[in-house]
N, C-alpha and C positions, 0 to 999 in steps of 0.2 A: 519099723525095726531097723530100717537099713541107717534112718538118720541117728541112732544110737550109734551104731555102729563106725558111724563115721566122728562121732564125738570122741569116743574111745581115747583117740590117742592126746586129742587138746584136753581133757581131764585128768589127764594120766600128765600131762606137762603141766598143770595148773598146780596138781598134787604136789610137786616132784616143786614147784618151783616156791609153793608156801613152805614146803618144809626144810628147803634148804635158807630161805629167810629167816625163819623162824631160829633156824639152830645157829645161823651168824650172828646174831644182835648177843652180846658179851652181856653178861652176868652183871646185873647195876649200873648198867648204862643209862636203865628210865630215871632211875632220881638223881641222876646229875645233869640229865636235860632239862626233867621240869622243877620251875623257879618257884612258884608258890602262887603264882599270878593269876586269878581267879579270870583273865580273859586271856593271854598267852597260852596257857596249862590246857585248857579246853581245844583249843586249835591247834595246839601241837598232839594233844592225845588224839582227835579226831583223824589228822593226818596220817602218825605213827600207826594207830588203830585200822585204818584204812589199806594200808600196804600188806602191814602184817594178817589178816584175816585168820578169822577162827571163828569154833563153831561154840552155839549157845550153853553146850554142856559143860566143858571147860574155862567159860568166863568166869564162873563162881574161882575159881583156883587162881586164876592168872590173877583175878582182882584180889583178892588177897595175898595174893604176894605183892602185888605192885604198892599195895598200901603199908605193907608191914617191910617194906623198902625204902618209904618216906615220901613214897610219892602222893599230891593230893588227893583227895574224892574225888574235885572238879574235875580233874586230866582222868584220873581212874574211869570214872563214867564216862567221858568224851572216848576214851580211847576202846572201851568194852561196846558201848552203841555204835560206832562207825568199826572197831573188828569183827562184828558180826553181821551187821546190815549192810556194809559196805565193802566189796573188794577189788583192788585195783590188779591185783595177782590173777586171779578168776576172771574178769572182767572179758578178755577174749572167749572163754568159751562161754559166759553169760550172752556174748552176741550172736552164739554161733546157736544156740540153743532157741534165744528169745527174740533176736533181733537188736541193731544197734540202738538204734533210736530208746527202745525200752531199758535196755541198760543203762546206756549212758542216762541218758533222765531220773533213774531206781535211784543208781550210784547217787548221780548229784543230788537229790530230794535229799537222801540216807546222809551223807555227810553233813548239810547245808543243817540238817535239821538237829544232827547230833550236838553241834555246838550251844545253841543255848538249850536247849532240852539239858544238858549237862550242868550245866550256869543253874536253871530252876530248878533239878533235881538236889544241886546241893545247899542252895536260898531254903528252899522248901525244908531240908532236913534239918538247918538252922532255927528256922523259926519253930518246927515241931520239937527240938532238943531244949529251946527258951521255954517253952509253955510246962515243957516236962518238969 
């Protein structure tokens, strides 16, 4: 109980500091970063996605805006797989919880992997849209 107790206030700063990220980034800022570029778009979303962090209930929403913004698939998916799997905002109390070592290793596996996982999420919805 007492190591909750001492988390308290680095969650309470972790909180405080996703959502003050989150309400800075200006209104149509993602589709004039990402280019169309099916390997640029995926590493930029993964990166952006990774700061910004969120949780898996409101990816359905934010992805659909990001797409009905003109953003692509490829960056949509990079950026929703590393905002939810991966947080660089959180990240201090993910060590203070789990230990460094597991963190930093979660994070980087969670990033490293989102990128092409995004790349063959959208090949894959290609080749199923051709067959259709």
């Amino acid at each position: 109980m007492n190591a909750i107790n001492q988390s308290i206030p680095v969650l309470l700063g972790v909180v405080s500091a996703i959502s003050l990220l989150n309400a800075s980034v200006p209104e149509g800022a993602y589709s004039e970063i990402f280019s169309g570029n099916i390997f640029l778009d995926p590493l930029l979303g993964g990166i952006i996605g990774s700061i910004a962090a969120g949780n898996p209930i409101t990816s359905y929403i934010v992805g659909g805006e990001l797409l009905s913004e003109g953003v692509s698939l490829v960056a949509v998916t990079a950026f929703l797989l590393s905002w939810v799997t991966v947080g660089f905002i959180h990240l201090p109390a993910e060590i203070d919880l789990l230990g460094k070592k597991f963190a930093l290793t979660r994070n980087l596996i969670c990033f490293v992997v989102s990128i092409p996982l995004a790349i063959l999420v959208v090949v894959t919805v290609e080749i199923i849209g051709a067959l259709v």
